[in-house]
Short mmCIF file of the C-alpha atoms (twelve columns), coordinates in Angstrom:
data_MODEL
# 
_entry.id   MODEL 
# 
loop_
_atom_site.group_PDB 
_atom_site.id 
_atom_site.type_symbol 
_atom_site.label_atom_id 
_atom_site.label_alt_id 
_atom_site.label_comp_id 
_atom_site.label_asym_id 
_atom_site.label_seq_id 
_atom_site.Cartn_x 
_atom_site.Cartn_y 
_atom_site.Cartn_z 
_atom_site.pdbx_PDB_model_num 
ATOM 1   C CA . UNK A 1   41.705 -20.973 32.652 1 
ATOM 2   C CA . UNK A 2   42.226 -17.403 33.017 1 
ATOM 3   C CA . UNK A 3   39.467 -15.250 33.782 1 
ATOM 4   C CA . UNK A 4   38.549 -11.818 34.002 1 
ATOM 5   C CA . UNK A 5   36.088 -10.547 36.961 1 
ATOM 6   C CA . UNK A 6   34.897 -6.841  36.373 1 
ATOM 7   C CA . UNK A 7   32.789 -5.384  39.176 1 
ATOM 8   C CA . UNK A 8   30.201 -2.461  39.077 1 
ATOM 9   C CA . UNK A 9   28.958 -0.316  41.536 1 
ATOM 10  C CA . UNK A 10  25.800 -2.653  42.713 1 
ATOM 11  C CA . UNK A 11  24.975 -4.327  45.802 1 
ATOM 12  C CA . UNK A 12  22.455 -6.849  44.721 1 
ATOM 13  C CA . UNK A 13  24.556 -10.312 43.893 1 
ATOM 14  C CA . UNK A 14  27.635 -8.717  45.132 1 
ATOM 15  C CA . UNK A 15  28.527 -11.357 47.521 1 
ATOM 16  C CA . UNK A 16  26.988 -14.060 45.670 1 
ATOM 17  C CA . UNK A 17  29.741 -13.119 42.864 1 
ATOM 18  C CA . UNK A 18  32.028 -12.903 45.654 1 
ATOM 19  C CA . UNK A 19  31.278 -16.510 46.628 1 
ATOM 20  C CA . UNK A 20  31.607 -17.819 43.117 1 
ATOM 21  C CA . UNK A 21  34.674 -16.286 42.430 1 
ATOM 22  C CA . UNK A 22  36.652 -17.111 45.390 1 
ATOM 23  C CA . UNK A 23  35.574 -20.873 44.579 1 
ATOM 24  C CA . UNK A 24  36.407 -20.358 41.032 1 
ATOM 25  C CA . UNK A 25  40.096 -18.977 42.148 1 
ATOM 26  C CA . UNK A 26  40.712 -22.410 43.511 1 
ATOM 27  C CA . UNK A 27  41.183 -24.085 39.815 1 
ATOM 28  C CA . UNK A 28  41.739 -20.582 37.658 1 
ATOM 29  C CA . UNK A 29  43.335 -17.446 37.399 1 
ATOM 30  C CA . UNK A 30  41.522 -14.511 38.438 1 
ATOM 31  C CA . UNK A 31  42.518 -10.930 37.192 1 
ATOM 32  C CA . UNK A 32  39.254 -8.742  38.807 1 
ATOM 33  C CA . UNK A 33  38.610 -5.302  37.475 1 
ATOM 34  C CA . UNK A 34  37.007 -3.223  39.685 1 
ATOM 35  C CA . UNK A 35  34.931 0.360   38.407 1 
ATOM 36  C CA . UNK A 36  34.958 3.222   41.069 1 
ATOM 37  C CA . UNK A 37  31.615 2.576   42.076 1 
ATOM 38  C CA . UNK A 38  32.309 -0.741  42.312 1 
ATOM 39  C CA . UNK A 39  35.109 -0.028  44.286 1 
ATOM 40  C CA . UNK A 40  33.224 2.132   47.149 1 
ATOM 41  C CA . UNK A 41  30.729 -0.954  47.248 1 
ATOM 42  C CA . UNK A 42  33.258 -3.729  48.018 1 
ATOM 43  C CA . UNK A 43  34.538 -1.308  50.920 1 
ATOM 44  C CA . UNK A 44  30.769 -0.975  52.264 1 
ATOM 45  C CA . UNK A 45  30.143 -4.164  51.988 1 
ATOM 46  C CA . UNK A 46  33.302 -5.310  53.941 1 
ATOM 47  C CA . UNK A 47  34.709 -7.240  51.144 1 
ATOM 48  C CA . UNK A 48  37.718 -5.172  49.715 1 
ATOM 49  C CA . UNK A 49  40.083 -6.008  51.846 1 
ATOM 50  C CA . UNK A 50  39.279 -9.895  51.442 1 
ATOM 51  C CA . UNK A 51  39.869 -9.448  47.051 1 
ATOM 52  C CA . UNK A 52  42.820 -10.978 48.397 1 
ATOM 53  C CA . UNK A 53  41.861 -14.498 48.233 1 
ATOM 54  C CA . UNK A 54  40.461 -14.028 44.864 1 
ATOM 55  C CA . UNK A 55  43.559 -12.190 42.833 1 
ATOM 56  C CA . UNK A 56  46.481 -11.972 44.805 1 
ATOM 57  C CA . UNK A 57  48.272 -9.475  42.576 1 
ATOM 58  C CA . UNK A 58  50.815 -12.385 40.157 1 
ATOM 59  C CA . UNK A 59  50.362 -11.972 36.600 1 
ATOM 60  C CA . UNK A 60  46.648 -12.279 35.570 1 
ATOM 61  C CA . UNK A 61  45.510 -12.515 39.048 1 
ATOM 62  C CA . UNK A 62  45.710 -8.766  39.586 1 
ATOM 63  C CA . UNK A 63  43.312 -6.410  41.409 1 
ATOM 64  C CA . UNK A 64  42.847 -3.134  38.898 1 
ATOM 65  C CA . UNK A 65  40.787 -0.072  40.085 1 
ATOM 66  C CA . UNK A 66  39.572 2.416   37.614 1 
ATOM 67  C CA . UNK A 67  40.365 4.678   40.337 1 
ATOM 68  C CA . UNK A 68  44.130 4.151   39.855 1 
ATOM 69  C CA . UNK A 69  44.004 3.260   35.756 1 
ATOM 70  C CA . UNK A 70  44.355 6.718   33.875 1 
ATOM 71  C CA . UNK A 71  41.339 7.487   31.134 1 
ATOM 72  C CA . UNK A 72  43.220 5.247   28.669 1 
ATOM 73  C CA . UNK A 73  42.352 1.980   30.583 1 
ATOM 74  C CA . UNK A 74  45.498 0.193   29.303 1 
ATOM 75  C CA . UNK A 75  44.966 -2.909  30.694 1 
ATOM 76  C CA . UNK A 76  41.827 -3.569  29.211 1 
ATOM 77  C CA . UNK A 77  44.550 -4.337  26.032 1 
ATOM 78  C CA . UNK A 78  44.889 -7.579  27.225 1 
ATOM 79  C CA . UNK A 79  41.371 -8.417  25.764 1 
ATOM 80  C CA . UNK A 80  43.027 -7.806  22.382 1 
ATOM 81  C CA . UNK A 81  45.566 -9.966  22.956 1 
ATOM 82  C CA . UNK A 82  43.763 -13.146 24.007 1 
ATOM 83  C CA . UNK A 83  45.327 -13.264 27.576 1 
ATOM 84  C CA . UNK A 84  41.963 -14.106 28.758 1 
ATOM 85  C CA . UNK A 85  39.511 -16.924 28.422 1 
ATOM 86  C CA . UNK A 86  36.091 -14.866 29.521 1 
ATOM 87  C CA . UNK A 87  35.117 -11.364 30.768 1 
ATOM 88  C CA . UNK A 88  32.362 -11.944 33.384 1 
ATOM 89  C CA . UNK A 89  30.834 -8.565  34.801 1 
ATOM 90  C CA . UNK A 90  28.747 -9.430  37.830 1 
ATOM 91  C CA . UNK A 91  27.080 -7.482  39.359 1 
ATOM 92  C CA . UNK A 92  25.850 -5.052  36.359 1 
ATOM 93  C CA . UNK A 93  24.234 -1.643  37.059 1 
ATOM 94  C CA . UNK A 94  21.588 -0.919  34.974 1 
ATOM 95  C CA . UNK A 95  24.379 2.154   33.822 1 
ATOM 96  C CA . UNK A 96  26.742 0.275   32.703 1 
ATOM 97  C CA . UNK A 97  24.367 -2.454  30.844 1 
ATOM 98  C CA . UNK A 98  22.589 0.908   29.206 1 
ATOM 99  C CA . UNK A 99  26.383 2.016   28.607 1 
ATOM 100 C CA . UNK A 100 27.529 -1.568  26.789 1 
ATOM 101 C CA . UNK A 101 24.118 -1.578  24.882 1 
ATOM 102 C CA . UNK A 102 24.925 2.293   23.451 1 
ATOM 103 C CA . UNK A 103 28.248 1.273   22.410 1 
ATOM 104 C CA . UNK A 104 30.031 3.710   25.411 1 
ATOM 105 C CA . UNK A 105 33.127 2.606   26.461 1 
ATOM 106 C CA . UNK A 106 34.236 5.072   29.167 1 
ATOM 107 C CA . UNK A 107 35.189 3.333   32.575 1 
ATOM 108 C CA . UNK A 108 37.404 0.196   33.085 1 
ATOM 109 C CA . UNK A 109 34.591 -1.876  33.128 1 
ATOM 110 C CA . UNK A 110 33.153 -1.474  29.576 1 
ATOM 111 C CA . UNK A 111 35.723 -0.257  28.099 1 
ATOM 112 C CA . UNK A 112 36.617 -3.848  29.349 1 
ATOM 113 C CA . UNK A 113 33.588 -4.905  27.487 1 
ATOM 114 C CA . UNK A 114 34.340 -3.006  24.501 1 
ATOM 115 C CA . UNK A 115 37.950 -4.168  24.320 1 
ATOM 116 C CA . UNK A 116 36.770 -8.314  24.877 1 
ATOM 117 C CA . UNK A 117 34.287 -7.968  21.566 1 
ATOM 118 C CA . UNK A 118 36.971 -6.186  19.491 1 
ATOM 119 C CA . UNK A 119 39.128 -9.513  20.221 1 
ATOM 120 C CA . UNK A 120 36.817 -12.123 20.193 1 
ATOM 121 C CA . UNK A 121 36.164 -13.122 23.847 1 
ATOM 122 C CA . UNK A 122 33.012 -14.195 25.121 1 
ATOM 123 C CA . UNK A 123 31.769 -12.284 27.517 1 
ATOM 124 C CA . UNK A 124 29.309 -12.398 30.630 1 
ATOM 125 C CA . UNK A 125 26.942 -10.053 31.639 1 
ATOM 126 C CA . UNK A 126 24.798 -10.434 34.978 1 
ATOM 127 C CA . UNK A 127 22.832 -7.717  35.024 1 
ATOM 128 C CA . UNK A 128 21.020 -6.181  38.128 1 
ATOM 129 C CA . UNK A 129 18.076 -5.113  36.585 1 
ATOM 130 C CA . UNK A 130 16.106 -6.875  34.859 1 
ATOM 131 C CA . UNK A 131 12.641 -7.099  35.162 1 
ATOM 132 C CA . UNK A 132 9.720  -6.697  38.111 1 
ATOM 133 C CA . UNK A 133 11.214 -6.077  41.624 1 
ATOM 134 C CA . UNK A 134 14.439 -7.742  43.133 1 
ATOM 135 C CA . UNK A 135 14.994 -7.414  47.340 1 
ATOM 136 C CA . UNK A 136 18.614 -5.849  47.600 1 
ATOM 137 C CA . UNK A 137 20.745 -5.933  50.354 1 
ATOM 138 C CA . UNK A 138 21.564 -2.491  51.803 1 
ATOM 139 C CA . UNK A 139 24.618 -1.774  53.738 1 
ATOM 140 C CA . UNK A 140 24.665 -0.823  57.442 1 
ATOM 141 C CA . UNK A 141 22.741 2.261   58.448 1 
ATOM 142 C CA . UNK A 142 21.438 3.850   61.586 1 
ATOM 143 C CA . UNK A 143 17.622 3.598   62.372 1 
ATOM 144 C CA . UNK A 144 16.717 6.880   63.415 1 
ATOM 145 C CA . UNK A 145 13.579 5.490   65.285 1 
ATOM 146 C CA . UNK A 146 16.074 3.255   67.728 1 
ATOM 147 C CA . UNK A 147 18.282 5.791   68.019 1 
ATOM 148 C CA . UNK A 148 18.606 7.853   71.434 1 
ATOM 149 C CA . UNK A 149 21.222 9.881   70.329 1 
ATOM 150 C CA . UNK A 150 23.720 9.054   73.293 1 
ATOM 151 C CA . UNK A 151 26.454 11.610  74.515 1 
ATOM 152 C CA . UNK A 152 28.773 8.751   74.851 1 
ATOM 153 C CA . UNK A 153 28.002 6.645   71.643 1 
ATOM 154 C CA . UNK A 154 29.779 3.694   71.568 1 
ATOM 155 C CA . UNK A 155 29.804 2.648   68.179 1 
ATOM 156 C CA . UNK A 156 30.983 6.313   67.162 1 
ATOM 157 C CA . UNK A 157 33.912 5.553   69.683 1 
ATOM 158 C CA . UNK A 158 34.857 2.408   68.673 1 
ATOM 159 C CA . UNK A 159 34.538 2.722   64.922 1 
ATOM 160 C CA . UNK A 160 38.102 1.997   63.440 1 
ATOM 161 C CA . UNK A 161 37.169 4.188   59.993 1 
ATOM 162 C CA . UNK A 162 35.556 7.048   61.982 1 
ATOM 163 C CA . UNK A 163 32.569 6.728   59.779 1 
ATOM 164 C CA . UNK A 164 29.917 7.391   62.331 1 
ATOM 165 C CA . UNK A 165 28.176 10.838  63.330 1 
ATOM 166 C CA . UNK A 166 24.774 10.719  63.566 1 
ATOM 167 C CA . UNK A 167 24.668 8.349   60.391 1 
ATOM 168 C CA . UNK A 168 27.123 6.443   58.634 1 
ATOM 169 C CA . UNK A 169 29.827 7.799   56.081 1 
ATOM 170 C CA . UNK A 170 29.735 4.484   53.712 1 
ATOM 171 C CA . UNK A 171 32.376 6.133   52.001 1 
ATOM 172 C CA . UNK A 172 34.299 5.654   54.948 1 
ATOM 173 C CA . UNK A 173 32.897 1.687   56.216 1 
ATOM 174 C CA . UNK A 174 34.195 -0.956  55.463 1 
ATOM 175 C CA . UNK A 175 31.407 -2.739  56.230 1 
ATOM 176 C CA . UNK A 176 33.564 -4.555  59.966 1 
ATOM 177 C CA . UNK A 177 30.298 -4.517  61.581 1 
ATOM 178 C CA . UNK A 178 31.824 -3.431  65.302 1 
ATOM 179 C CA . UNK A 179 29.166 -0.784  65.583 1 
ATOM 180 C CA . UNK A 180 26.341 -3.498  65.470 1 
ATOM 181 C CA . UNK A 181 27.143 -5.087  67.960 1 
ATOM 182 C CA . UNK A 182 28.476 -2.557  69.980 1 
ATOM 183 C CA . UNK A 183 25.112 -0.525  70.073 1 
ATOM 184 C CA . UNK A 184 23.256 -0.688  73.274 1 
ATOM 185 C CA . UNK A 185 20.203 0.360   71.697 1 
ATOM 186 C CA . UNK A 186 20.321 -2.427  68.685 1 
ATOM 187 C CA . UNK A 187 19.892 1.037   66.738 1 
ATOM 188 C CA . UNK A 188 22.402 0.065   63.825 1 
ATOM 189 C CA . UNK A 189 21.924 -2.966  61.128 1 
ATOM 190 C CA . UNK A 190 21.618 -3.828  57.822 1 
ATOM 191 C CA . UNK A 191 18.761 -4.827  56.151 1 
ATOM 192 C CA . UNK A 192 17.010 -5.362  52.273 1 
ATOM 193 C CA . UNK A 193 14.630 -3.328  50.401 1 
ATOM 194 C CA . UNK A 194 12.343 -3.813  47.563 1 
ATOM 195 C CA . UNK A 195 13.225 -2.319  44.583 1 
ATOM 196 C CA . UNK A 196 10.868 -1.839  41.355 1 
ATOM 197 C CA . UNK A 197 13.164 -1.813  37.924 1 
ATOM 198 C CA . UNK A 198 12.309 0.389   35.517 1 
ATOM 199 C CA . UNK A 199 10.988 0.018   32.008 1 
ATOM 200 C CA . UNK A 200 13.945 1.577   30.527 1 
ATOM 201 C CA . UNK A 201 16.623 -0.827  32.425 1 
ATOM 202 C CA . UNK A 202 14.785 -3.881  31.173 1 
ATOM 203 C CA . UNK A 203 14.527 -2.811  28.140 1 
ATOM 204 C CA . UNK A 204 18.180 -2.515  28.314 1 
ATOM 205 C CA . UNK A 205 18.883 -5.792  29.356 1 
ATOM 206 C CA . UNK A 206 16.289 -7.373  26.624 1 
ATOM 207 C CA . UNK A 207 18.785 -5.122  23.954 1 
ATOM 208 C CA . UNK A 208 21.497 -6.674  25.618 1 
ATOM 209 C CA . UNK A 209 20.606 -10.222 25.006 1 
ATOM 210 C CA . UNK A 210 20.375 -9.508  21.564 1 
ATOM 211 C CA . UNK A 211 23.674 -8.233  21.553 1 
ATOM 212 C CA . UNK A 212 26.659 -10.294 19.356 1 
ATOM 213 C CA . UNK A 213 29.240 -12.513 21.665 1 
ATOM 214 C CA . UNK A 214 27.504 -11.282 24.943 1 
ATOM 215 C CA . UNK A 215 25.552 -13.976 26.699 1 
ATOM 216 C CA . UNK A 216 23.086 -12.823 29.742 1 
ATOM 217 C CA . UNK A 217 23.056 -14.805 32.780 1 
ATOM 218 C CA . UNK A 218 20.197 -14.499 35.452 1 
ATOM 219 C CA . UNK A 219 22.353 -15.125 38.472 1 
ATOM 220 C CA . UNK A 220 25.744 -15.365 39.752 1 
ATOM 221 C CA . UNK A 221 25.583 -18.888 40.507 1 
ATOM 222 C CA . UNK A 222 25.160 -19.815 37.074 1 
ATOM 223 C CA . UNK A 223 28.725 -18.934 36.663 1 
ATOM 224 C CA . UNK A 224 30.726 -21.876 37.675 1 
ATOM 225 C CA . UNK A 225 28.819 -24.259 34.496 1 
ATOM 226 C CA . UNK A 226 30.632 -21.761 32.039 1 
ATOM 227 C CA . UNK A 227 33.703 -23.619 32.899 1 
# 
Protein backbone atom coordinates (compact mmCIF):
# COMPACT_ATOMS: atom_id res chain seq x y z
CA UNK A 1 0.00 0.00 0.00
CA UNK A 2 1.17 3.42 -0.30
CA UNK A 3 1.06 5.62 2.53
CA UNK A 4 1.46 9.03 3.47
CA UNK A 5 3.27 9.98 6.97
CA UNK A 6 2.89 13.81 7.80
CA UNK A 7 4.74 14.95 10.92
CA UNK A 8 4.07 18.03 13.22
CA UNK A 9 6.10 19.84 15.41
CA UNK A 10 5.39 17.57 18.76
CA UNK A 11 7.49 15.49 20.83
CA UNK A 12 5.02 13.36 22.63
CA UNK A 13 4.57 9.93 20.36
CA UNK A 14 7.26 11.09 18.12
CA UNK A 15 9.30 8.04 18.33
CA UNK A 16 6.53 5.79 18.91
CA UNK A 17 5.37 6.96 15.23
CA UNK A 18 8.85 6.56 14.36
CA UNK A 19 8.77 2.91 15.45
CA UNK A 20 5.56 2.16 13.63
CA UNK A 21 6.52 3.56 10.57
CA UNK A 22 9.85 2.13 10.06
CA UNK A 23 8.01 -1.37 10.67
CA UNK A 24 5.30 -0.35 8.39
CA UNK A 25 8.10 0.56 5.55
CA UNK A 26 8.97 -3.08 5.57
CA UNK A 27 5.60 -4.17 3.54
CA UNK A 28 4.53 -0.42 2.13
CA UNK A 29 5.53 2.60 0.59
CA UNK A 30 6.19 5.45 2.68
CA UNK A 31 6.14 9.10 1.26
CA UNK A 32 6.57 11.23 4.91
CA UNK A 33 5.72 14.88 4.93
CA UNK A 34 7.36 16.69 7.34
CA UNK A 35 5.97 20.57 8.68
CA UNK A 36 8.85 22.96 9.81
CA UNK A 37 8.21 22.41 13.26
CA UNK A 38 8.14 19.05 12.72
CA UNK A 39 11.20 19.24 11.05
CA UNK A 40 13.32 21.04 13.99
CA UNK A 41 11.81 18.17 16.27
CA UNK A 42 13.08 15.13 14.31
CA UNK A 43 16.63 16.96 14.41
CA UNK A 44 16.28 17.34 18.39
CA UNK A 45 15.21 14.29 18.83
CA UNK A 46 18.09 12.62 16.81
CA UNK A 47 15.86 11.07 14.33
CA UNK A 48 16.23 13.12 11.01
CA UNK A 49 18.98 11.78 9.79
CA UNK A 50 17.60 8.08 10.32
CA UNK A 51 14.03 9.18 7.90
CA UNK A 52 16.21 7.24 5.81
CA UNK A 53 15.04 3.88 6.59
CA UNK A 54 11.54 4.98 6.41
CA UNK A 55 11.37 6.89 2.75
CA UNK A 56 14.40 6.58 0.96
CA UNK A 57 13.62 9.26 -1.61
CA UNK A 58 12.04 6.60 -4.96
CA UNK A 59 8.76 7.61 -6.08
CA UNK A 60 6.21 7.74 -3.17
CA UNK A 61 8.78 7.03 -0.65
CA UNK A 62 10.00 10.62 -0.58
CA UNK A 63 11.01 12.82 2.38
CA UNK A 64 9.16 16.48 1.73
CA UNK A 65 9.87 19.46 4.11
CA UNK A 66 7.60 22.39 4.15
CA UNK A 67 10.75 24.12 4.62
CA UNK A 68 11.83 23.41 1.01
CA UNK A 69 7.98 23.20 -0.64
CA UNK A 70 7.06 26.88 -1.76
CA UNK A 71 3.48 28.29 -0.21
CA UNK A 72 1.70 26.34 -2.98
CA UNK A 73 2.46 22.88 -1.39
CA UNK A 74 2.34 21.10 -4.78
CA UNK A 75 2.81 17.86 -3.72
CA UNK A 76 0.04 17.68 -1.52
CA UNK A 77 -1.76 17.23 -5.35
CA UNK A 78 -1.12 13.82 -5.16
CA UNK A 79 -4.06 13.49 -2.62
CA UNK A 80 -6.25 14.51 -5.56
CA UNK A 81 -5.04 12.11 -7.62
CA UNK A 82 -5.43 8.94 -5.55
CA UNK A 83 -1.62 8.14 -5.42
CA UNK A 84 -2.15 7.36 -1.88
CA UNK A 85 -3.98 4.82 0.17
CA UNK A 86 -4.09 6.92 3.74
CA UNK A 87 -2.79 10.24 5.17
CA UNK A 88 -1.73 9.44 8.78
CA UNK A 89 -0.53 12.66 10.79
CA UNK A 90 1.12 11.47 13.97
CA UNK A 91 2.11 13.26 16.14
CA UNK A 92 -0.65 16.22 15.97
CA UNK A 93 -0.12 19.58 17.74
CA UNK A 94 -2.97 20.82 19.23
CA UNK A 95 -2.27 23.83 16.23
CA UNK A 96 -2.59 21.99 13.61
CA UNK A 97 -5.72 19.77 14.94
CA UNK A 98 -7.34 23.47 15.85
CA UNK A 99 -6.07 24.38 12.18
CA UNK A 100 -7.83 21.06 10.34
CA UNK A 101 -10.97 21.60 12.60
CA UNK A 102 -11.22 25.58 11.27
CA UNK A 103 -10.91 24.51 7.82
CA UNK A 104 -7.06 26.30 7.51
CA UNK A 105 -5.01 24.82 5.17
CA UNK A 106 -1.70 26.74 5.34
CA UNK A 107 1.42 24.41 5.94
CA UNK A 108 2.27 21.08 4.15
CA UNK A 109 0.75 19.24 6.70
CA UNK A 110 -2.95 20.30 6.47
CA UNK A 111 -2.96 21.55 3.52
CA UNK A 112 -2.09 17.75 3.24
CA UNK A 113 -5.22 17.23 5.16
CA UNK A 114 -7.22 19.52 3.21
CA UNK A 115 -6.05 18.15 -0.13
CA UNK A 116 -6.78 14.06 1.16
CA UNK A 117 -10.72 15.11 1.97
CA UNK A 118 -11.11 17.00 -1.34
CA UNK A 119 -10.13 13.45 -2.98
CA UNK A 120 -11.59 11.06 -0.92
CA UNK A 121 -8.80 9.54 1.24
CA UNK A 122 -9.19 8.50 4.63
CA UNK A 123 -7.26 10.09 6.79
CA UNK A 124 -5.56 9.66 10.35
CA UNK A 125 -5.26 11.98 12.93
CA UNK A 126 -3.27 11.22 16.30
CA UNK A 127 -3.58 14.03 18.11
CA UNK A 128 -1.33 15.18 21.08
CA UNK A 129 -3.76 16.69 23.08
CA UNK A 130 -6.44 15.37 24.11
CA UNK A 131 -7.68 15.35 27.37
CA UNK A 132 -6.23 15.48 31.27
CA UNK A 133 -2.37 15.43 31.44
CA UNK A 134 0.05 13.31 29.17
CA UNK A 135 4.08 12.93 30.49
CA UNK A 136 6.12 14.16 27.34
CA UNK A 137 9.46 13.49 26.60
CA UNK A 138 11.70 16.59 26.50
CA UNK A 139 14.84 16.76 24.58
CA UNK A 140 18.31 17.10 26.13
CA UNK A 141 18.93 20.12 28.32
CA UNK A 142 21.44 21.27 30.85
CA UNK A 143 20.48 21.18 34.63
CA UNK A 144 21.59 24.31 35.91
CA UNK A 145 21.68 22.86 39.54
CA UNK A 146 24.52 20.09 38.33
CA UNK A 147 26.16 22.39 36.47
CA UNK A 148 29.69 23.85 37.66
CA UNK A 149 30.17 25.83 34.83
CA UNK A 150 33.72 24.36 33.85
CA UNK A 151 36.42 26.49 31.92
CA UNK A 152 37.20 23.45 29.96
CA UNK A 153 33.65 21.95 29.27
CA UNK A 154 33.83 18.93 27.62
CA UNK A 155 30.64 18.44 26.13
CA UNK A 156 30.88 22.12 24.65
CA UNK A 157 34.23 20.76 23.08
CA UNK A 158 33.18 17.76 21.78
CA UNK A 159 29.77 18.69 20.46
CA UNK A 160 29.84 17.96 16.60
CA UNK A 161 26.77 20.73 15.97
CA UNK A 162 28.35 23.34 18.29
CA UNK A 163 25.07 23.60 20.04
CA UNK A 164 26.33 24.03 23.53
CA UNK A 165 27.08 27.39 25.55
CA UNK A 166 25.82 27.48 28.72
CA UNK A 167 22.54 25.66 27.44
CA UNK A 168 21.69 23.89 24.46
CA UNK A 169 20.81 25.44 20.92
CA UNK A 170 18.08 22.56 19.97
CA UNK A 171 17.97 24.27 16.86
CA UNK A 172 21.33 23.19 16.39
CA UNK A 173 21.16 19.18 18.19
CA UNK A 174 20.58 16.60 16.68
CA UNK A 175 19.77 14.93 19.52
CA UNK A 176 23.68 12.39 19.17
CA UNK A 177 23.74 12.40 22.82
CA UNK A 178 27.88 12.77 23.05
CA UNK A 179 27.46 15.52 25.58
CA UNK A 180 25.69 13.07 28.07
CA UNK A 181 27.96 11.05 28.41
CA UNK A 182 30.77 13.12 28.09
CA UNK A 183 29.78 15.35 31.17
CA UNK A 184 31.80 14.81 34.22
CA UNK A 185 29.29 16.31 36.30
CA UNK A 186 26.18 14.04 34.89
CA UNK A 187 24.87 17.79 34.45
CA UNK A 188 23.18 17.12 30.93
CA UNK A 189 20.05 14.60 30.19
CA UNK A 190 16.83 14.30 29.04
CA UNK A 191 13.96 13.79 30.89
CA UNK A 192 9.68 14.01 30.80
CA UNK A 193 7.36 16.49 32.15
CA UNK A 194 3.78 16.63 32.99
CA UNK A 195 1.77 18.51 30.91
CA UNK A 196 -2.01 19.67 31.65
CA UNK A 197 -4.08 20.08 28.10
CA UNK A 198 -6.19 22.69 27.85
CA UNK A 199 -9.94 22.98 27.53
CA UNK A 200 -9.72 24.54 24.23
CA UNK A 201 -7.32 21.68 22.62
CA UNK A 202 -9.75 19.00 23.73
CA UNK A 203 -12.37 20.56 22.66
CA UNK A 204 -10.61 20.56 19.44
CA UNK A 205 -9.96 17.12 19.24
CA UNK A 206 -13.76 16.18 20.40
CA UNK A 207 -14.68 18.65 17.00
CA UNK A 208 -12.32 16.66 15.26
CA UNK A 209 -13.87 13.32 15.79
CA UNK A 210 -16.90 14.59 14.52
CA UNK A 211 -15.28 15.61 11.54
CA UNK A 212 -16.33 13.72 7.89
CA UNK A 213 -13.57 10.98 6.55
CA UNK A 214 -11.18 11.80 9.53
CA UNK A 215 -10.92 9.00 12.04
CA UNK A 216 -9.06 9.83 15.58
CA UNK A 217 -6.72 7.39 16.91
CA UNK A 218 -5.51 7.47 20.64
CA UNK A 219 -2.02 6.22 19.99
CA UNK A 220 0.51 5.54 17.48
CA UNK A 221 0.50 1.96 17.94
CA UNK A 222 -2.89 1.62 16.84
CA UNK A 223 -1.59 2.30 13.45
CA UNK A 224 -0.36 -0.90 12.07
CA UNK A 225 -4.41 -2.60 12.41
CA UNK A 226 -5.38 0.12 9.73
CA UNK A 227 -3.64 -2.07 7.32
Amino acid sequence: MNIAWGITGAGHFLKESYDVFRTLAREHQITTFVSSAGEEVLRMYGLFDKMGEISNGEYLQELFLESCSGRSFSKTGRFLLGKYDALIISPATSNTVAKVVHGISDSLITNAVAQTLKGGTPAHIVPVDVSGTLISEMPYFIDREMCEKCDDCPPREKCPKNAITDQINLLKCDGCGLCVDCCPHSAIRGGFVECRVRDIDAQNVKALRSMDGIAVLKNPNEIPSLF
